[in-house]
N, C-alpha and C positions, 0 to 999 in steps of 0.2 A: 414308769415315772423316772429312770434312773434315766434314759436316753435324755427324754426331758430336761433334766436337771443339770446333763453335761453341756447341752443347748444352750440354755438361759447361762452359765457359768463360762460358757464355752474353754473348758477343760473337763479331764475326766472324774465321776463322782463315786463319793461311796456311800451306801445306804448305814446311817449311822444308830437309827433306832426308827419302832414304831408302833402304833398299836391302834386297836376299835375298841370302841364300846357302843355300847347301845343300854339306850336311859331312856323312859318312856317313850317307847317307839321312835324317839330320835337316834338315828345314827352318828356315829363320828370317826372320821380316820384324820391320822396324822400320822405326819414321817419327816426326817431329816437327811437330808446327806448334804456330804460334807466332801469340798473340794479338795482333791488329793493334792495341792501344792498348798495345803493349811500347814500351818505352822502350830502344832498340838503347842509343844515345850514353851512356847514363847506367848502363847494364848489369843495368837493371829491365827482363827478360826472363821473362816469363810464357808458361809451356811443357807443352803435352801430349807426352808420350812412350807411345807405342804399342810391343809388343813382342808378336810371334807367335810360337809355337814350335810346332813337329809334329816328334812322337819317334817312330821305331820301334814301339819300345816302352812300355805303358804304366806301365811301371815305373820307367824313367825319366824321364820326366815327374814322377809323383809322386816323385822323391829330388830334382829341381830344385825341386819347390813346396816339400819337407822342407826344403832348404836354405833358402831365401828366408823361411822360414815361422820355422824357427830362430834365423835373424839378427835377426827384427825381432821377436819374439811376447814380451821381457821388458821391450821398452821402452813408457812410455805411451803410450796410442792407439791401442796393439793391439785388432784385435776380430777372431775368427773370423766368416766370414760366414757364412749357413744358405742354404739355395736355391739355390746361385749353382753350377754344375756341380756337381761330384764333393768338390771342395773348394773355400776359398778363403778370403783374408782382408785386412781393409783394416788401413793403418797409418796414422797422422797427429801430425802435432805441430798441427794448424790453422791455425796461420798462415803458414807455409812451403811444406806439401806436403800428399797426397795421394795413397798409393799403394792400387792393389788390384793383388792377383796371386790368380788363377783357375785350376783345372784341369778337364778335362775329358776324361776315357780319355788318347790319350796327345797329348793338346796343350795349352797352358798361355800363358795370355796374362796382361799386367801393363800397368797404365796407371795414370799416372805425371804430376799435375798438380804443377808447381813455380811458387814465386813466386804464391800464389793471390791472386789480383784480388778482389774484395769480389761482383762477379758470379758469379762460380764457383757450383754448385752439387753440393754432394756426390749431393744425393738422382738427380742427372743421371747421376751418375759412376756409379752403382750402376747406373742403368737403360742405362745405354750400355755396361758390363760383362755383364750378364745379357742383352741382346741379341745381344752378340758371343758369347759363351759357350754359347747358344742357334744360333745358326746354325753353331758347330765339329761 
């Protein structure tokens, strides 16, 4: 994922934390890293957030994307995506962030650029989305 994460950033990243659990047979991974030209000291932190999920069920899966999909799909920025798993959709204000959240039968991943650096590239985010959603 780090490759990944220099892609969509396009600079180099550092993995800055992570971890699993697993809650009734649902799994979850998450991770951050964080683009090396961040400014810690000054709190201009430029950050990929990765989030994995694997349901059960695939019907739970899709009522997480419903929820997620709910909360953001009235604000500008919204766009359904087409292609990208089973569902999926990007949100942005531009010059802050970057979300997409993806599903696919019953597993549902969301990646999550903040603080976007002038490198950043969305067209990455997409293909670094559709790869990971591709190999679920």
């Amino acid at each position: 994922m780090q490759q990944e994460a220099g892609r969509i950033m396009g600079e180099g990243c550092t993995l800055k934390d992570s971890k699993s659990s697993q809650v009734n047979g649902e799994h979850r991974y998450e991770c951050r890293y964080i683009a090396n030209s961040s400014d810690t000291t000054a709190g201009k932190v430029t950050a990929l957030y990765y989030v994995f999920e694997s349901y059960g069920r695939e019907a739970d899966a899709h009522n997480t994307f419903d929820t997620f999909r709910t909360s953001n799909q009235n604000h500008p920025g919204f766009d359904l995506l087409a292609n990208l798993g089973d569902e999926a959709f990007l949100h942005t204000d531009k010059p802050n962030f970057y979300l997409i959240v993806a599903r696919r039968g019953n597993q549902l991943i969301r990646l999550k650029v903040s603080k976007i650096p002038p490198r950043t590239s969305l067209a990455e985010l997409k293909n670094v989305a559709n790869e990971l959603i591709r190999r679920m």
